[in-house]
SEKELUM-595245 format. One record per residue: residue number from 1; x negated, y, z negated of N, C-alpha, C in turn. Coordinates in pm, whole numbers, plus 50000, padded with zeros to 5 digits. Example, Ala and Ser with C-alpha at 12.3 -4.5 7.8 and 13.67 -1.06 7.14 Angstrom:
> 1 48681 49431 49220 48770 49550 49220 48680 49670 49220;
> 2 48715 49775 49292 48633 49894 49286 48710 50003 49213;
END
This chain:
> 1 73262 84400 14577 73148 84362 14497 73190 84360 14350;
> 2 73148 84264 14322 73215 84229 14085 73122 84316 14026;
> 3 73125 84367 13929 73017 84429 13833 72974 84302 13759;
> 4 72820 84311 13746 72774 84199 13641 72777 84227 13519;
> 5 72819 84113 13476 72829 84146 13343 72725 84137 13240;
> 6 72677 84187 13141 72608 84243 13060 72587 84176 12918;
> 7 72502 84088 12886 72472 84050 12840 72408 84109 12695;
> 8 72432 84066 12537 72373 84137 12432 72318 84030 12377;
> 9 72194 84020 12432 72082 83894 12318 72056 83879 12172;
> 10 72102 83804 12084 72090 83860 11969 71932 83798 11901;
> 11 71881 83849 11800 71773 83850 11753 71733 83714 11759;
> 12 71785 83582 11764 71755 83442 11723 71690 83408 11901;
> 13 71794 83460 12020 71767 83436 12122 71599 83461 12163;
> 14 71606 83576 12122 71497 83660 12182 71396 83596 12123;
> 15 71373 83562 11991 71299 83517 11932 71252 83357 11970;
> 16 71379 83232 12004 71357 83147 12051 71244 83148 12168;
> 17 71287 83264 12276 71256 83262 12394 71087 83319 12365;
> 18 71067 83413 12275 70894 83426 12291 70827 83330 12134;
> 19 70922 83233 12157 70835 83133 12068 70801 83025 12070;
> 20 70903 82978 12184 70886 82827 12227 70874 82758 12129;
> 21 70994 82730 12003 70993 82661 11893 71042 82558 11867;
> 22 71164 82578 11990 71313 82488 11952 71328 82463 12084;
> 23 71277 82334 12134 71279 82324 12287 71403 82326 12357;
> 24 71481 82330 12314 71655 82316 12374 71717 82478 12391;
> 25 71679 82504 12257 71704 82644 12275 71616 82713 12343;
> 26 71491 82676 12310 71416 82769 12434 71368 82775 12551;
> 27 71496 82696 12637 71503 82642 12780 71625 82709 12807;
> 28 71715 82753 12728 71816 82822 12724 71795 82976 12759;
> 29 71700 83025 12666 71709 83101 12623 71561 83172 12789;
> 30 71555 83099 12758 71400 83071 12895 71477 83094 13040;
> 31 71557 83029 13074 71648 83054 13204 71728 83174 13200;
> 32 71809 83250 13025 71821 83372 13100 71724 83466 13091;
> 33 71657 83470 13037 71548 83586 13061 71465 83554 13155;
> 34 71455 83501 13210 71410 83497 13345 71487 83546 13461;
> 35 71662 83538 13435 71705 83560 13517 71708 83729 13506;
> 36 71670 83775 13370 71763 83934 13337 71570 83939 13373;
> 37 71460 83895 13409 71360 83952 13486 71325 83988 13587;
> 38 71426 83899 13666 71391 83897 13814 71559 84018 13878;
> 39 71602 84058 13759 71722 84135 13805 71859 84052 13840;
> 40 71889 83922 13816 71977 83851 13858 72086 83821 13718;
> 41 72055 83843 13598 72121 83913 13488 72094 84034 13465;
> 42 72218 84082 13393 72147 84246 13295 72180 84158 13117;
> 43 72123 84290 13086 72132 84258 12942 72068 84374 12869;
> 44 72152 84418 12758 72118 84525 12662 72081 84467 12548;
> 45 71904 84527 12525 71889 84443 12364 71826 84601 12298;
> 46 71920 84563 12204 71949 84652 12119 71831 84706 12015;
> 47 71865 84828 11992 71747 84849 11872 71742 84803 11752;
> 48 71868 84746 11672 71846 84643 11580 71827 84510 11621;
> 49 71789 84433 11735 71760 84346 11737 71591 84365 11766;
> 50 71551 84475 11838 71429 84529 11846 71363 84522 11740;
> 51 71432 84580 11643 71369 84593 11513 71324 84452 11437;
> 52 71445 84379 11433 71457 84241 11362 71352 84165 11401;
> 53 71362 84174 11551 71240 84085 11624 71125 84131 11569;
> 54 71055 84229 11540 70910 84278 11495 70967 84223 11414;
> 55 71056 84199 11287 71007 84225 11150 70997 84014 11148;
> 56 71065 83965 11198 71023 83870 11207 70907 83782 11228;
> 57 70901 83872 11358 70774 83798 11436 70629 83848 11359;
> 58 70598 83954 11307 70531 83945 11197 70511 83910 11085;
> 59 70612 83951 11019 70590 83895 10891 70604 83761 10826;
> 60 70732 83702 10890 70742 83523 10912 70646 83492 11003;
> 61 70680 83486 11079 70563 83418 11190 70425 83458 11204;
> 62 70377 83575 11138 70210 83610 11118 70202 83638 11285;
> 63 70259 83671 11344 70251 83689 11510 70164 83862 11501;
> 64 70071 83876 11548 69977 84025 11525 70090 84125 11580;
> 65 70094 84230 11520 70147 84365 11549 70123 84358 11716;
> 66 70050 84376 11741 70003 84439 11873 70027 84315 11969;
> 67 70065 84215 11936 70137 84099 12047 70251 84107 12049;
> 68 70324 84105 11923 70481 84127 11874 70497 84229 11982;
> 69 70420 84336 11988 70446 84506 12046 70504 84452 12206;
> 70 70360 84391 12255 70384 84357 12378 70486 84281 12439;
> 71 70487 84220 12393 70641 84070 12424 70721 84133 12435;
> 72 70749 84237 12315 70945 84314 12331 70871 84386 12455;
> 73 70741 84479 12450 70789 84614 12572 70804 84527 12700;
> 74 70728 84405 12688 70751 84362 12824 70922 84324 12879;
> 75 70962 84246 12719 71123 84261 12777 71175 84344 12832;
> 76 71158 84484 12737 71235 84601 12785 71240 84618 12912;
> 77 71091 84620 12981 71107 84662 13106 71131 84560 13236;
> 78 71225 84426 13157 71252 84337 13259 71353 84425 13402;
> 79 71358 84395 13484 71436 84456 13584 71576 84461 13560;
> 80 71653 84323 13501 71789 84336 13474 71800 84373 13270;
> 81 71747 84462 13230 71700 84510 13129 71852 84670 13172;
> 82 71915 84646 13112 72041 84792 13137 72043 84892 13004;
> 83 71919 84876 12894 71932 84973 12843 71906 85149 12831;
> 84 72022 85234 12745 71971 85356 12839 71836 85430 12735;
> 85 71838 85326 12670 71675 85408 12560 71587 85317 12581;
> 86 71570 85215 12705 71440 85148 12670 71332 85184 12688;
> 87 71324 85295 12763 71173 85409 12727 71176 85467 12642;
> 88 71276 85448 12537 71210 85548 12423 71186 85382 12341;
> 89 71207 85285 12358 71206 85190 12286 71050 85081 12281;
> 90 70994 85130 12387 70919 85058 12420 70824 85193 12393;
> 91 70794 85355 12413 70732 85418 12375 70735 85418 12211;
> 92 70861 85367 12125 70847 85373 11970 70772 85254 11912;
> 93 70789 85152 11993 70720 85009 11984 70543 85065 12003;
> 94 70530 85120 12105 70386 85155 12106 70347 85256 11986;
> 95 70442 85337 11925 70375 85443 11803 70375 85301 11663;
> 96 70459 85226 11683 70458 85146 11573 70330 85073 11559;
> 97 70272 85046 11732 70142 84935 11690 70000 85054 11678;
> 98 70015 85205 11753 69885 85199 11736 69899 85248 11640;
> 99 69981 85364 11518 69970 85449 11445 70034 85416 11354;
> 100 70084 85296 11304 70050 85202 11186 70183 85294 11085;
> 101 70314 85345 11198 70400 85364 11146 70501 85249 11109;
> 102 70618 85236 11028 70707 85202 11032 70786 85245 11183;
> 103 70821 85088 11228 70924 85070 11382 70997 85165 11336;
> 104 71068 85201 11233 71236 85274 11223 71186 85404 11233;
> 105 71083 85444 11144 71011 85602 11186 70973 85617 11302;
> 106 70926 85529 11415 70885 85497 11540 71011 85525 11622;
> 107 71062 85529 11596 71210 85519 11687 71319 85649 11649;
> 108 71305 85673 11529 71354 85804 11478 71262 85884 11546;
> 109 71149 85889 11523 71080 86016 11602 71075 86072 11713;
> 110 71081 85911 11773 71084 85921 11937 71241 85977 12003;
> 111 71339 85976 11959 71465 85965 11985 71505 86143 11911;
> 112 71438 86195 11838 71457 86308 11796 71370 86383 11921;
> 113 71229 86365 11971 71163 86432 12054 71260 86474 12180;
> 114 71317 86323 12226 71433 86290 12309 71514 86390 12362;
> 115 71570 86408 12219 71696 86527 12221 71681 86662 12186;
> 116 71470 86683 12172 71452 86808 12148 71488 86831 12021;
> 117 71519 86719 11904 71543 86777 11777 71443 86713 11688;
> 118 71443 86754 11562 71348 86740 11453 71377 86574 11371;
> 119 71287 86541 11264 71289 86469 11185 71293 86527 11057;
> 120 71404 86515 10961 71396 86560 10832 71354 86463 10750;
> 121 71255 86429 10650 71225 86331 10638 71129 86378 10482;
> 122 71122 86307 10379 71085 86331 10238 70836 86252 10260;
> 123 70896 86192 10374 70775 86104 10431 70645 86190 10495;
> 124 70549 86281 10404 70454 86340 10430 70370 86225 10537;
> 125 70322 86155 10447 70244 86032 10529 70317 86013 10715;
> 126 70425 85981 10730 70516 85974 10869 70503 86115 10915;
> 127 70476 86244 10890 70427 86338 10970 70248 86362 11054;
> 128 70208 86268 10908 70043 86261 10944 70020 86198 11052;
> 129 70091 86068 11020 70072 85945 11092 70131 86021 11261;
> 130 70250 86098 11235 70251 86118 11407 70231 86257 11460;
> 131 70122 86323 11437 70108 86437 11426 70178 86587 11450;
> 132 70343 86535 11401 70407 86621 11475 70475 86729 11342;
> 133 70382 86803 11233 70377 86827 11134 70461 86998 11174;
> 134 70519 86950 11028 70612 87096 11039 70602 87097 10925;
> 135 70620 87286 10838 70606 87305 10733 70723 87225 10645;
> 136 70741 87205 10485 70832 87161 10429 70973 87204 10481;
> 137 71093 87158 10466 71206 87184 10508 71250 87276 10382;
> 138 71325 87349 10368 71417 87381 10213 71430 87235 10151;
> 139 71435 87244 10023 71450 87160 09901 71369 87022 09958;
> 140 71258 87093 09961 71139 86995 09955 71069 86859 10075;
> 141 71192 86838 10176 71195 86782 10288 71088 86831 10365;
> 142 71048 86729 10447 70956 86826 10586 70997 86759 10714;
> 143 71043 86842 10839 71051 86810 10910 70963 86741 11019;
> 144 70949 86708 11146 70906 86680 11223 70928 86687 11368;
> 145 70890 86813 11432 70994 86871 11542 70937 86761 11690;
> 146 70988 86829 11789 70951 86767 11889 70893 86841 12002;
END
């Protein structure tokens, strides 16, 4: 039996494919994610392309937070989807839409809970926002445990 090989979508792909903009490309881009859905590709998409994609798909494209949200988690959890954080990726995607954090604080937090470790972070507001409040750190920092 071959190992399949593994595919890394980069931000333009992904984006083609939930935009249906560029019909060539997004027939391309349409056949493999379909295939890395039904499990007949894999493919690792990364958390900077995770990222890129929100910041795109909102802010260029005016695409709502909370659709942007959905489209990636639904990628994540395509079947030929081989990443090993896409539950924390698709749980940071969900702190990003309901609690009106920054994705990168969304993903730092979640990935610190992860490993059972803290957030050191100068960002009072990003402790509020995820209620995971710890007193100031030394020299003025406050953490955010898990």
């Amino acid at each position: 039996m071959t190992k399949a090989v593994v595919a890394f979508p980069d931000t333009n792909t992904v984006l083609r494919y939930l935009l249906h903009d560029h019909e060539d490309m997004y027939r391309e881009a349409n056949t493999f994610f379909e295939a890395v859905r039904v499990g007949e590709r894999h493919a690792v998409l990364l958390e900077s392309v995770v990222a890129e994609c929100v910041y795109v798909l909102t802010k260029f494209y005016t695409v709502p937070r909370a659709e942007a949200v959905a489209q990636l988690q639904a990628i994540l959890r395509y079947r030929g989807i081989r990443n090993a954080d896409a539950d924390q990726l698709v749980e940071a995607l969900g702190l990003y839409a309901e609690r009106n954090v920054d994705l990168v604080d969304a993903i730092l937090s979640v990935k610190a809970a992860a490993a059972h470790a803290e957030v050191f972070s100068f960002d009072r507001d990003l402790h509020r926002k995820l209620k995971r409040h710890v007193p100031p750190a030394p020299g003025g920092g406050c953490t955010t445990g898990a």
